[in-house]
LOTIBA-404204 format. One line per field, with one value per residue (C-alpha): residue number from 1; residue in three letters; y, z, x. Coordinates in nm, 4 decimals. Layout:
<atoms>
seq <- c(NUM ...)
type <- c(ALA ...)
py <- c(Y ...)
pz <- c(Z ...)
px <- c(X ...)
</atoms>
This chain:
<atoms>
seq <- c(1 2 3 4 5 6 7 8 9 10 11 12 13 14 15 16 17 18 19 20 21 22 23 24 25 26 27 28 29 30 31 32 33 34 35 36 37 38 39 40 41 42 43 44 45 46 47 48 49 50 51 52 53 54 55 56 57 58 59 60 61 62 63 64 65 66 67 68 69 70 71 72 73 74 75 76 77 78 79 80 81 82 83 84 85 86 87 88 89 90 91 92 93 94 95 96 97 98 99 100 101 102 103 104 105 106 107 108 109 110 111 112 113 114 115 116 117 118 119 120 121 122 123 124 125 126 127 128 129 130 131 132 133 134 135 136 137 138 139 140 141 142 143 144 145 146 147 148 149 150 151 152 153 154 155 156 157 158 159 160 161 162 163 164 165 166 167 168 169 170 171 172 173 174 175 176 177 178 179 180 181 182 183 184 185 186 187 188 189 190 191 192 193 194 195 196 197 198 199 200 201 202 203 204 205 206 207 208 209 210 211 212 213 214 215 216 217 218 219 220 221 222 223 224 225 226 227 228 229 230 231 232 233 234 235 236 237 238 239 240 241 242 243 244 245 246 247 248 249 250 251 252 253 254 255 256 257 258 259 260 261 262 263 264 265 266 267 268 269 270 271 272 273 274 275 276 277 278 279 280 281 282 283 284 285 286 287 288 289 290 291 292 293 294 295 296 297 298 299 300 301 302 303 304 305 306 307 308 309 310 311 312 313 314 315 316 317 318 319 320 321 322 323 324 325 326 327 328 329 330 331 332 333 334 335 336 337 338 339 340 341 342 343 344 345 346 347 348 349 350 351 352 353 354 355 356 357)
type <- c(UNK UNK UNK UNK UNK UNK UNK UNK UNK UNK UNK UNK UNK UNK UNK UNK UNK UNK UNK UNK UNK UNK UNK UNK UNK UNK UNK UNK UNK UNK UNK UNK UNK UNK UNK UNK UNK UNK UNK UNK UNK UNK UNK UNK UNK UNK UNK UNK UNK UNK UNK UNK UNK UNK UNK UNK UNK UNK UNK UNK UNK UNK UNK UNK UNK UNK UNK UNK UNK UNK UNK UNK UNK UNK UNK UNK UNK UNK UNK UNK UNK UNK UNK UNK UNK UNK UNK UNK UNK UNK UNK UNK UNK UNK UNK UNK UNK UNK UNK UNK UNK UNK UNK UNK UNK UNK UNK UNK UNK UNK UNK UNK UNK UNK UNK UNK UNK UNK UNK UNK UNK UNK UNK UNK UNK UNK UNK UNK UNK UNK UNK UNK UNK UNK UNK UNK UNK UNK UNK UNK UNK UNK UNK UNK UNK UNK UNK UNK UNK UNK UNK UNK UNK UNK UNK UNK UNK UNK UNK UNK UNK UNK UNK UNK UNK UNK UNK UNK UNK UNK UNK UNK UNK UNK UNK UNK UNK UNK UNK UNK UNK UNK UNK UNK UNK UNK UNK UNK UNK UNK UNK UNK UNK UNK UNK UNK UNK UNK UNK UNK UNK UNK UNK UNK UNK UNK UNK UNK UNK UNK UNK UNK UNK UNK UNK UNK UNK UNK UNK UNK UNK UNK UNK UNK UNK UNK UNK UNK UNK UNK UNK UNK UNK UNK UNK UNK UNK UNK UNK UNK UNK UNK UNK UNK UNK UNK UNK UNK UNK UNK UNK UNK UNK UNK UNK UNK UNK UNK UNK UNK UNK UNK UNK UNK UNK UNK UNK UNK UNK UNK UNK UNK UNK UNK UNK UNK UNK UNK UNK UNK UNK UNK UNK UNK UNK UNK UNK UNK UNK UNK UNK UNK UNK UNK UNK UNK UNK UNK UNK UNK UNK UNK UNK UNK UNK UNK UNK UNK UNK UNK UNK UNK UNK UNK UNK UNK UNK UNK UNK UNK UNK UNK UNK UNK UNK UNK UNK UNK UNK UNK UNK UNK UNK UNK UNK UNK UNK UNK UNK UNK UNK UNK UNK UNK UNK UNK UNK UNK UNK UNK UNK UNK UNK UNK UNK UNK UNK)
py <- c(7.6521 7.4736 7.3844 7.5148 7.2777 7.3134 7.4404 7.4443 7.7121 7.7058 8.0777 8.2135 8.4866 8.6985 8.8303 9.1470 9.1080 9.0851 8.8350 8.9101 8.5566 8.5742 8.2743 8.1611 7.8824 7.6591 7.5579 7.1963 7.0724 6.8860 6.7837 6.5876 6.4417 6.1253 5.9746 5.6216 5.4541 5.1948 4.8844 4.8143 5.1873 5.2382 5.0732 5.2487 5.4244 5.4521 5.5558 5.3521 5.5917 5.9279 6.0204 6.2417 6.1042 6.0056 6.1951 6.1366 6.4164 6.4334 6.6525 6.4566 6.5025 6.3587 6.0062 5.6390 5.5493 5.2502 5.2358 4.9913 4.9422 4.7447 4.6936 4.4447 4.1493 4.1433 4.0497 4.3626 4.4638 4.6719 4.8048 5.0569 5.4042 5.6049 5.9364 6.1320 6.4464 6.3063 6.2737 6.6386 6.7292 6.5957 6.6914 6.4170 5.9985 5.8083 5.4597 5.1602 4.9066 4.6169 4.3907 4.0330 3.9227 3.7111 3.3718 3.1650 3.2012 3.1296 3.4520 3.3703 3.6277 3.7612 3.8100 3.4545 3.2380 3.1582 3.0501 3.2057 3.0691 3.2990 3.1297 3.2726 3.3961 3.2041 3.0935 2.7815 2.6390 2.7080 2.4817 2.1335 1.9981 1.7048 1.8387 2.0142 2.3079 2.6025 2.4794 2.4281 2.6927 2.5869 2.9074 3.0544 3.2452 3.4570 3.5334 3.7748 3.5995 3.6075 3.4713 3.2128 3.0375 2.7499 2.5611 2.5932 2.8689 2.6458 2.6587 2.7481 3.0767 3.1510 3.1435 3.4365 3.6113 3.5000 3.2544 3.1041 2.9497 2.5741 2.3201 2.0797 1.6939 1.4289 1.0687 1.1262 1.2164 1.6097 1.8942 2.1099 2.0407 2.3584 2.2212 2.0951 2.3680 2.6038 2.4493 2.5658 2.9576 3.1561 3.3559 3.6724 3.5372 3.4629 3.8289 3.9586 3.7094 3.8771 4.2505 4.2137 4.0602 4.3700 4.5901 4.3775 4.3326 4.6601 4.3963 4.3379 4.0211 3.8749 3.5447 3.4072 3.4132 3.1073 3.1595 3.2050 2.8768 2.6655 2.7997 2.7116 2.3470 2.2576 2.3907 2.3640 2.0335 1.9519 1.6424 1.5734 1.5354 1.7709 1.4112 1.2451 0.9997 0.7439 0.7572 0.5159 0.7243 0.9780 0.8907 0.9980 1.3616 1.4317 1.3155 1.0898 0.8288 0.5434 0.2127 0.4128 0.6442 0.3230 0.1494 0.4886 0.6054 0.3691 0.5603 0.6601 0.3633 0.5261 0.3824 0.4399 0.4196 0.0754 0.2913 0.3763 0.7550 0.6676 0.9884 0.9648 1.3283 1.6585 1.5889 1.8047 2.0408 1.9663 1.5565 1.4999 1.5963 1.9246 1.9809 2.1063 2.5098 2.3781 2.3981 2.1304 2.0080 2.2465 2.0588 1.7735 1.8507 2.0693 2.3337 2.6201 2.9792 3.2054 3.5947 3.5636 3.5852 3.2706 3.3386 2.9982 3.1906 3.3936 3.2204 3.3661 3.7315 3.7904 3.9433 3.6887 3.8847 3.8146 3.7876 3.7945 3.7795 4.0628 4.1201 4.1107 3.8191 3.6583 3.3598 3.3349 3.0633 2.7817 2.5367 2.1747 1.9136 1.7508 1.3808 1.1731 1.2757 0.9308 1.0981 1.4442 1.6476 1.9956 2.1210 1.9636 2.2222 2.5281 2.5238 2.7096 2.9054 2.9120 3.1494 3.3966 3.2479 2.8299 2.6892 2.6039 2.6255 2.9214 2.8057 3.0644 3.3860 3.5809 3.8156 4.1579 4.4170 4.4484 4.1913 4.2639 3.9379)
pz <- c(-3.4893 -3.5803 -3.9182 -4.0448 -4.0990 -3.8245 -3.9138 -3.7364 -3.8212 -3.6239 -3.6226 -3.4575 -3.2926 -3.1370 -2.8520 -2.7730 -3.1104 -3.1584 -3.4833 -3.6758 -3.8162 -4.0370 -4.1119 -4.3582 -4.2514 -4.5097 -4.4558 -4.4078 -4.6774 -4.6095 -4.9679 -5.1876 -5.6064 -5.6818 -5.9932 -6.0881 -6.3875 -6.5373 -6.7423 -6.9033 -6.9841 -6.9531 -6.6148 -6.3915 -6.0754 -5.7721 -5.4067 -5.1656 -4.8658 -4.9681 -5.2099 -5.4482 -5.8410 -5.8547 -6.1614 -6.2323 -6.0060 -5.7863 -5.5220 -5.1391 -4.7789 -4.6082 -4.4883 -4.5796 -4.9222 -5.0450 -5.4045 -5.6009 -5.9551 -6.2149 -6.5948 -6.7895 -6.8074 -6.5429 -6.1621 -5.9804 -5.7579 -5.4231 -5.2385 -4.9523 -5.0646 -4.7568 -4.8523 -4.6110 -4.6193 -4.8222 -5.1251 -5.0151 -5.0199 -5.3515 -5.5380 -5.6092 -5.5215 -5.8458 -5.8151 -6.1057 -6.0889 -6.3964 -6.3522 -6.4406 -6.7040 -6.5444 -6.6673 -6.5707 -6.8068 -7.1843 -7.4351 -7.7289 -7.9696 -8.0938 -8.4432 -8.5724 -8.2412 -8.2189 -7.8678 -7.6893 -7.3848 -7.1545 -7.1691 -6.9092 -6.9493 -6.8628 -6.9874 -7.1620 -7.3695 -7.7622 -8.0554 -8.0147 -8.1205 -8.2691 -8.5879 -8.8530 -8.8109 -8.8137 -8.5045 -8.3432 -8.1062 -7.7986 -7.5998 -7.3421 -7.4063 -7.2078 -7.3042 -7.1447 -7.1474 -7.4260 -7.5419 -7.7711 -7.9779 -7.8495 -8.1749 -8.5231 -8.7488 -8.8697 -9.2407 -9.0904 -8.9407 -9.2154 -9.4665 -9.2382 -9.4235 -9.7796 -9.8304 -10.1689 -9.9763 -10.0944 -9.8482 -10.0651 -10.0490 -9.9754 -10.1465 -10.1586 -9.8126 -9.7983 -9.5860 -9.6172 -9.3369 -9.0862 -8.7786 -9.0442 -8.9645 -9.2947 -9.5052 -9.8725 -9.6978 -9.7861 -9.5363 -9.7396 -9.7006 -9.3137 -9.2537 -9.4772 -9.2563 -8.9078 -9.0903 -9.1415 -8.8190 -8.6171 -8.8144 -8.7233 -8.3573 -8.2918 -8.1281 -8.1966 -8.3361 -8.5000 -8.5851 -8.3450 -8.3226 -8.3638 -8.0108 -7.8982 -8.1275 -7.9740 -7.6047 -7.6314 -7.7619 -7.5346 -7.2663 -7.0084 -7.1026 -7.1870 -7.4037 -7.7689 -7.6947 -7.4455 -7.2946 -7.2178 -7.3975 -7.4886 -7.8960 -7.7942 -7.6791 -7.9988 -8.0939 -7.7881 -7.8532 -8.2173 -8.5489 -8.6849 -8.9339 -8.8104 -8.8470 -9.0365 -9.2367 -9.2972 -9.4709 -9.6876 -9.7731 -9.9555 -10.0395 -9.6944 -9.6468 -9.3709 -9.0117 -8.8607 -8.5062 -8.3878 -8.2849 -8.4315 -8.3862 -8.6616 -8.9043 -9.2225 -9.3601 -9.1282 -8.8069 -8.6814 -8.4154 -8.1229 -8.1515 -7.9761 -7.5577 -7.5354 -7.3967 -7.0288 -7.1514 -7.3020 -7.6543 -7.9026 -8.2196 -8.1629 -8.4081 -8.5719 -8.8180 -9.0728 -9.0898 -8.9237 -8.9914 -8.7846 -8.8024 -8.8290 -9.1890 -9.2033 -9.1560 -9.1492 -8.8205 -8.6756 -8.3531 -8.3472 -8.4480 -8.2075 -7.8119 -7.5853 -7.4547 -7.6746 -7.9927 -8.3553 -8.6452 -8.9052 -9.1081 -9.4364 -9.6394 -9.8435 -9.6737 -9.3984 -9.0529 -9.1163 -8.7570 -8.6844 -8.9168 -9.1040 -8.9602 -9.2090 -8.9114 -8.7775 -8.4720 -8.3940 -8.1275 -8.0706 -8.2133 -8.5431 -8.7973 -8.9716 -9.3070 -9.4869 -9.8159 -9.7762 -9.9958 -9.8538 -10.1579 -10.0542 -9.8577 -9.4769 -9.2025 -8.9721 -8.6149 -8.3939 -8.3126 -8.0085 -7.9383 -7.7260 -7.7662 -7.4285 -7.4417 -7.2690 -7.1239)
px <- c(-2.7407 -3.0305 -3.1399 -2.7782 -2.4705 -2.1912 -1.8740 -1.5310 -1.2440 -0.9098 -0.7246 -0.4442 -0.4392 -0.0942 -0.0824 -0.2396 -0.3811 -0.7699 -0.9208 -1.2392 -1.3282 -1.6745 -1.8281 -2.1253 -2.3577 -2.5491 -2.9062 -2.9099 -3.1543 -3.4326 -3.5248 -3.3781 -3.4917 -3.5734 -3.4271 -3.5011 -3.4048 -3.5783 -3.5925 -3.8033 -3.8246 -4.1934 -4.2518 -4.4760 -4.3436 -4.5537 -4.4193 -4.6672 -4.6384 -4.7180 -5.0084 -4.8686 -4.7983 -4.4422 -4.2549 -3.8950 -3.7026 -3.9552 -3.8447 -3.8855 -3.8466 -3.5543 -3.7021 -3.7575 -3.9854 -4.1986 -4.0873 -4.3090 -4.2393 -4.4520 -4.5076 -4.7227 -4.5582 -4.2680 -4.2665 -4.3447 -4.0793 -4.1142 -3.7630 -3.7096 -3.5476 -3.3769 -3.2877 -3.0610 -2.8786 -2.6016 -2.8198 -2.9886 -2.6128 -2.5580 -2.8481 -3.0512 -3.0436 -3.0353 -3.2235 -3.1591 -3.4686 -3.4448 -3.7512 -3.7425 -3.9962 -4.3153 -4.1737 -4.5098 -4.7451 -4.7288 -4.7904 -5.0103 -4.9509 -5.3380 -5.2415 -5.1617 -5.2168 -4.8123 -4.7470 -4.4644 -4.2337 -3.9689 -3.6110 -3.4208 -3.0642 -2.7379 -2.4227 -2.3233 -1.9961 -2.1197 -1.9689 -1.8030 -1.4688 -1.5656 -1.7741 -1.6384 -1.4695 -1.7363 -1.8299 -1.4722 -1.3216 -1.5786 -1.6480 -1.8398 -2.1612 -2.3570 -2.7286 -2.9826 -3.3371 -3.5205 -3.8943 -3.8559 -4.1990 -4.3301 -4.2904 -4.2250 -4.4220 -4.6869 -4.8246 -5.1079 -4.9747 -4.7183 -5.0320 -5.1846 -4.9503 -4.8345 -5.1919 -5.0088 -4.7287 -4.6861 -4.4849 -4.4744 -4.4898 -4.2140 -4.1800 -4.6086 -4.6675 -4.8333 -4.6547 -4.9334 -5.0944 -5.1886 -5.0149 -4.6887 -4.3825 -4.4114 -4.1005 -3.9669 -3.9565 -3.6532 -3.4707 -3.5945 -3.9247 -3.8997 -3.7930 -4.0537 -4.3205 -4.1277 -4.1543 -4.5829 -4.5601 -4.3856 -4.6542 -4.9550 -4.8668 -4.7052 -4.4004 -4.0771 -4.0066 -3.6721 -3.5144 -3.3209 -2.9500 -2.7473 -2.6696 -3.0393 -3.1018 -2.8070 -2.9045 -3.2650 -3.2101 -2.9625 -3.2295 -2.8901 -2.7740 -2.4394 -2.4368 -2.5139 -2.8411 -3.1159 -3.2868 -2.9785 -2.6992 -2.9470 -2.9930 -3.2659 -3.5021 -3.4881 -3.8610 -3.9755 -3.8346 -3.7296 -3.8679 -3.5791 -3.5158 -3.6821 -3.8733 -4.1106 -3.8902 -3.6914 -4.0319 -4.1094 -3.7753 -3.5881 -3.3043 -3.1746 -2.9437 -2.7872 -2.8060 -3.1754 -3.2743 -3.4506 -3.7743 -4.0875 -4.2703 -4.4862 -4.3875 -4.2056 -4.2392 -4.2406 -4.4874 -4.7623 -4.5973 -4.5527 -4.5806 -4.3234 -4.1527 -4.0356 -3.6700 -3.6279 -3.7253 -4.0736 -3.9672 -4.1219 -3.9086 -3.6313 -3.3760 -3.4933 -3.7728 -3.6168 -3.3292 -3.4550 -3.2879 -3.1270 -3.0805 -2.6658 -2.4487 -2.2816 -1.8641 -1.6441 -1.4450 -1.7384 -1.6982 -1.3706 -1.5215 -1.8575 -1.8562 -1.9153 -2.2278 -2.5453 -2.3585 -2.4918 -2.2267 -2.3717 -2.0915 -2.0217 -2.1653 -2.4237 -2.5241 -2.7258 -2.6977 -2.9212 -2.9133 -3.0961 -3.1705 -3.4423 -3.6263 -3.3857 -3.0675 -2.9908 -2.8108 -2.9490 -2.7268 -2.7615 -2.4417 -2.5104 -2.2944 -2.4026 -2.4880 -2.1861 -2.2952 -2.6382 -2.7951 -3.0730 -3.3217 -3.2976 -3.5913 -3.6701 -3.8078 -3.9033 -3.8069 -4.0537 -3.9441 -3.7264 -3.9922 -3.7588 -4.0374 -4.3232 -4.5430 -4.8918 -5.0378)
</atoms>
C-alpha cells in the first residue's frame, strides 16, 4: 500500500483448514532530524537550499541538503547531506563537521600588538640520542595545529603588563630595548603575564609545550639545524657567538662561528630568517619556557598525542639557548632543576581559544 512499508508473512495452512493472519503496517516516514556536531563548537550552521533557520534536530524531509558550515577564523566548508528512509528509520542522521583553521593570514592580537602564526599539525621523531640523556628515547609525536607567536614577547609588550620589569644589561650593552625579547621573567611571572592576558583578550592563551616548542623550531626538518647542515650560515638565522660576540665577550673562549650578524647581547626581534613555519628566533636568543614540569624520564611517561608532562615536580621545562651557543640545534637539552623563580625568556604563546580575525 502506498505510503506504508511492505511486509511479507509466510503461514501454513492444513487442509480444509481456513487461517486468519492480521497484519500491522507502519507509515513509511518521510522526516527525518538533523544532528550535526561541530568543531569548533560555536560554528554557524546554515542549510543553503531551504529557507528555514537550521537548529540542531531540525526535523527534514527525506531529500538531498546543502550544508554550509562557517566560523570566524576557519575555512568554511560546504558538503552534500542525503537523508533517506534509513535515517527516517533510525531516528535522526548524525553529521561530524571539524573545520580547519584559515592558515593565511597572520592574527595580531589587539591587546598588546603580539603577532600570531597557524602551525599546522603533524608528526615528527622528538629527542635525539646523541645529547644527554633527558633527551634520549627518540619517539614519535603527533601534534594537532596550534597558533604559535610570531616572535618572542618583547619588553615592550611584557611591560603592558608588569611596567617595572627590568631586562637588564650584558657586559654594558642594554636589553631594555622595546623590540629586545623580555628576559630575567620567571616562569611564575610568564603565567601571571598569560593569566592578565586571557582576562584582557577574553582568549585562551598558554605556554607552549616542549613538544609545541620542539615541533615549531624544527618547522619539519630533520637535522640539527631548521636551514640545513651548514653551521656556516648560523648568522643568517640565529643570534650566535660570533665575530662580534667574540670582540665583546672576552670570556667565552669557546669555539665561535667565522661570521658576523653584528649583535653581541639579545637582538631586536625578528633580525634574523624565520624557519620554514614563519617563526623568528625560535632557539637561539635566550632560554625560553615551556608549560611542562621538568621529569629526567618524562619522555618515557607522556601519550604520544599532544603530550604535556604535568606531574609531580618543582621545576619547570626551560628549551633553546642564549646567542653565546656556538652550535645551536633544535634538540639542544632541557634544563633539569629549573626552579619556577630563575629568569628567561617568554617564547610567544600557543593561542587554542577562537580567534576573530
Amino acid at each position: 500500500m502506498d505510503g506504508y512499508i511492505s511486509q511479507e508473512k509466510r503461514v501454513r495452512v492444513n487442509s480444509g483448514r481456513q487461517a486468519v493472519v492480521t497484519l500491522a503496517l507502519d507509515p513509511i516516514k518521510t522526516k527525518a532530524r538533523l544532528f550535526v556536531t561541530l568543531k569548533p563548537a560555536d560554528a554557524r550552521v546554515r542549510i543553503m537550499n531551504i529557507p528555514d533557520k537550521y537548529y540542531n534536530g531540525m526535523e527534514l524531509n527525506l531529500g538531498r541538503y546543502e550544508v554550509e558550515v562557517s566560523s570566524t577564523g576557519y575555512l568554511t566548508k560546504t558538503q552534500w547531506v542525503d537523508i533517506g528512509t534509513s535515517g527516517a528509520a533510525s531516528g535522526g542522521i548524525d553529521f561530524y563537521v571539524e573545520l580547519e583553521p584559515n592558515q593565511d593570514p597572520v592574527w595580531k592580537e589587539p591587546v598588546t600588538g603580539m603577532e600570531f602564526i597557524w602551525v599546522p599539525g603533524g608528526e615528527f621523531m622528538m629527542g635525539s640520542n646523541e645529547g644527554d640523556s633527558d633527551e634520549e628515547a627518540v619517539h614519535k609525536v603527533a601534534l594537532t595545529g596550534f597558533w604559535m607567536g610570531k616572535y618572542e614577547v618583547t619588553n615592550g609588550q611584557y611591560r603592558q603588563y608588569k611596567s617595572s620589569h627590568d631586562s637588564q644589561s650584558y657586559e654594558g650593552v642594554s636589553l631594555n630595548g622595546d623590540r629586545q625579547p623580555a628576559v630575567y621573567v620567571s616562569w611564575d611571572d610568564a603565567k601571571g603575564f598569560v593569566k592578565w592576558l586571557n582576562k584582557r583578550t577574553g582568549k585562551t592563551f598558554a605556554l607552549p609545550s616542549e613538544v609545541q616548542w620542539e615541533y615549531a623550531c624544527r618547522a619539519a626538518s630533520t637535522g640539527k639545524r631548521f636551514w640545513g647542515d651548514s653551521p656556516e650560515h648560523a648568522c643568517k638565522y640565529a643570534n650566535v657567538h660570533d665575530l662580534t660576540s667574540k670582540r665583546v665577550n672576552k670570556d667565552f673562549t669557546w669555539p665561535h662561528h667565522n661570521c658576523d650578524d653584528g649583535f653581541s647581547a639579545t637582538a631586536p626581534v625578528g633580525s634574523f630568517q624565520p624557519n620554514d613555519f614563519g617563526l623568528y628566533d625560535i632557539r637561539w636568543q635566550r632560554m625560553e619556557w615551556c608549560e611542562d614540569i621538568y621529569a629526567k624520564d618524562a619522555y618515557g611517561k607522556y601519550s604520544n598525542n599532544n603530550p604535556i608532562y604535568a606531574q609531580s615536580g618543582s621545576s619547570r621545562v626551560r628549551r633553546g639557548g642564549a646567542g653565546s651557543l656556538t652550535q645551536p640545534t633544535c634538540v639542544a637539552p632541557t634544563v633539569a632543576g629549573t626552579p619556577r623563580t630563575i629568569g628567561a625568556a617568554i617564547w610567544a604563546f600557543v593561542c587554542s581559544g577562537q580567534i576573530d580575525f
